[in-house]
C-alpha positions, 0 to 999 in steps of 0.5 A, spaced: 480 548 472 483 541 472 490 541 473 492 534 468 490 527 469 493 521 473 492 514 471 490 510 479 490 503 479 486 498 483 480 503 483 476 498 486 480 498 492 479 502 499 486 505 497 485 506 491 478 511 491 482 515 497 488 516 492 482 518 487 479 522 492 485 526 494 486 527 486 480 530 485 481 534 491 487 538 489 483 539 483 487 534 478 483 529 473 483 522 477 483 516 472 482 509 475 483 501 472 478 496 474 476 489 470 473 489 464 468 487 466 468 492 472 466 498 468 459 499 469 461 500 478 459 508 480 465 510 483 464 517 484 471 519 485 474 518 479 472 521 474 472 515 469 475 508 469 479 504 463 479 496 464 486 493 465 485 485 467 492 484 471 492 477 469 493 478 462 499 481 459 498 487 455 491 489 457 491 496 458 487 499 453 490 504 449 487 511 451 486 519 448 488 521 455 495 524 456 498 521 464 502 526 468 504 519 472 502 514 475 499 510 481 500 503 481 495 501 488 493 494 484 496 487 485 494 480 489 496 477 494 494 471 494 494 465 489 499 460 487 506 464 485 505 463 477 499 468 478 503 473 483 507 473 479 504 475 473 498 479 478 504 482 482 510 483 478 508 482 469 503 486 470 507 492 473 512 491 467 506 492 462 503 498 466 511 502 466 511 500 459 504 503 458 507 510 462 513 511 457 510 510 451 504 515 454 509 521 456 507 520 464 513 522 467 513 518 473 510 511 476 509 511 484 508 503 486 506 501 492 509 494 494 510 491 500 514 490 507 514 482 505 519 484 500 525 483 506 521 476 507 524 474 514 526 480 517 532 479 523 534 486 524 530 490 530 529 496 525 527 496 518 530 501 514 533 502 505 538 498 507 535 492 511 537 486 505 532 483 502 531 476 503 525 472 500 521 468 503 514 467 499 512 468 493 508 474 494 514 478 496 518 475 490 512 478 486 514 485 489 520 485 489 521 483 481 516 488 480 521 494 484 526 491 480 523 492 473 522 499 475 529 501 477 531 498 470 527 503 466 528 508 470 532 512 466 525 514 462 521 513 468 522 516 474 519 512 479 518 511 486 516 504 490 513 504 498 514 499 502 507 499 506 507 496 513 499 494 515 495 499 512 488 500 515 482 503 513 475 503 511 475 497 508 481 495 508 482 487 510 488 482 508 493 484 514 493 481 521 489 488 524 484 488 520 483 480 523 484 482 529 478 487 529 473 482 525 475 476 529 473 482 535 466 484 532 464 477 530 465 475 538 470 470 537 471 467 544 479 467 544 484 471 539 491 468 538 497 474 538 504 475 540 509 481 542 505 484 547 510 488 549 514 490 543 513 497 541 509 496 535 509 502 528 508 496 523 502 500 520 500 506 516 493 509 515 490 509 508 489 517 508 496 518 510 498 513 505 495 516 499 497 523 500 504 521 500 501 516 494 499 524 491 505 528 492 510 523 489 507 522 483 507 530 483 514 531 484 519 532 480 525 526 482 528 523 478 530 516 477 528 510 482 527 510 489 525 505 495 522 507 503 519 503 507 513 507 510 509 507 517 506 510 523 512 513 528 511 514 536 511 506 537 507 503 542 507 498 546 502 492 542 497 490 548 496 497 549 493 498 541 490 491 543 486 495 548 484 499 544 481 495 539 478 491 544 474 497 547 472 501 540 470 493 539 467 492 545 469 485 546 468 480 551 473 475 550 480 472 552 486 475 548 491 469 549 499 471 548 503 466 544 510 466 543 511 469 536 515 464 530 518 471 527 522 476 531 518 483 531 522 489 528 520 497 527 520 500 521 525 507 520 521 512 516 528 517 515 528 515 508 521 517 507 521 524 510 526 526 506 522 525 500 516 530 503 511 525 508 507 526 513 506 521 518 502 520 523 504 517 530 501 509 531 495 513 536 492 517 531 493 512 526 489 507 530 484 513 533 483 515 526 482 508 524 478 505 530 473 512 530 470 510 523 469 502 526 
């Protein structure tokens, strides 16, 4: 029996298949988005996919499917700011707007650690201030902001994601570093070997706190940053890497141009996620290398 349908966007991405996976293993009809002319991809865990190109305003079709949320994975995190802008934030409004008008309850949106833009506090928690620094983060934070603004007809929910890692998972500095290992690069560049480092979330872990959001009844609009909990130091991870990598090269430790930070999870907990510590985050990740 499906239990009802949830609207997944960024289907394509290696976030976006293991939220449809864990939709479908909890029984609910997993729906994605991808380009228009992406539609014919055989993507197994969805149960059928809708074309939303974010680079056009207003390009979700209007569809027979009734959404018990929504989990808005897709974005860009590269481009000039007009086009982050309208990729990263006007397509968020676009989509929230398809939600009210839907009847979906809830929008679950995931955005990113560089909303703080230039982070100067040791731990990032609700209350860090938001400084922007690039237009990546601009995009995400207007798009937090648009939700909040509609908030009292969509309840919505933003997570500010660290690193993510996963199976293909690649725009953050880990997901380099191990490239850079597997192609044999002979010196690798890294800072802060020894800050105890929890700047990192696996995509699994990611996904069902994604899931169980979009099917709680909060109201209203939250923001909570998310990560690994148990830091460790970042050498030791480095080590890791290196060993599930076998690499033979030289790490060179460099002085960092931005002071490192941990992120609180408190906030998070509070709204039912399950985390990993950083160990079985980076085991988990590395064993399926």
């Amino acid at each position: 029996m499906t239990l009802g349908s949830i609207l997944v966007t960024g289907a394509t991405s290696s976030l976006g298949q293991a939220v449809g996976r864990g939709l479908r293993a909890k029984g609910y009809r997993a729906v994605g988005t991808v380009r228009s002319g992406q539609l014919e991809l055989l993507l197994p865990m969805f149960d059928c996919l809708l074309p939303f190109d974010l680079d056009e305003t207003n390009s979700i079709p209007e569809t027979e499917d009734t959404f018990e949320a929504i989990i808005h994975v897709a974005s860009a995190s590269v481009g000039s700011p007009a086009h982050l802008l309208q990729v990263t934030a006007l397509s968020t409004s676009t989509l929230a707007d398809f939600a009210i008008r839907n009847g979906a309850s809830k929008i679950v949106h995931v955005s990113s650690m560089s909303i703080y833009g230039d982070i100067q506090e040791p731990e990032v928690t609700t209350d860090t201030p938001v400084r922007h620094a690039s237009p990546y983060g601009v995009a995400k934070w207007a798009a937090e902001c648009y939700l909040h603004t509609v908030s009292d007809r969509l309840a919505a929910v933003s997570v500010r994601c660290p690193a993510i890692v996963g199976r293909r998972c690649q725009r953050n500095f880990l997901a380099q570093t191990i490239r850079a290992m597997q192609r044999g690069q002979s010196v690798i560049k890294l800072s802060n070997p020894n800050f105890f480092f929890n700047n990192v979330i696996h995509e699994e872990t990611l996904a069902g706190f994604l899931i169980d959001l979009a099917l709680n009844k909060q109201l209203g609009f939250e923001a909570v940053p998310v990560a690994s909990i148990e830091a460790v130091r970042l050498e030791h991870l480095v080590t890791l890497m290196k060993e599930a990598t076998d690499f033979r090269g030289t790490i060179e430790w460099v002085p960092s141009r931005t002071s490192p930070f941990t992120i609180s999870v408190e906030s998070a907990l509070k709204l039912g996620f399950v985390p990993q510590t950083t160990l079985e985050t980076f085991n988990t990740w590395l064993q399926a290398l």
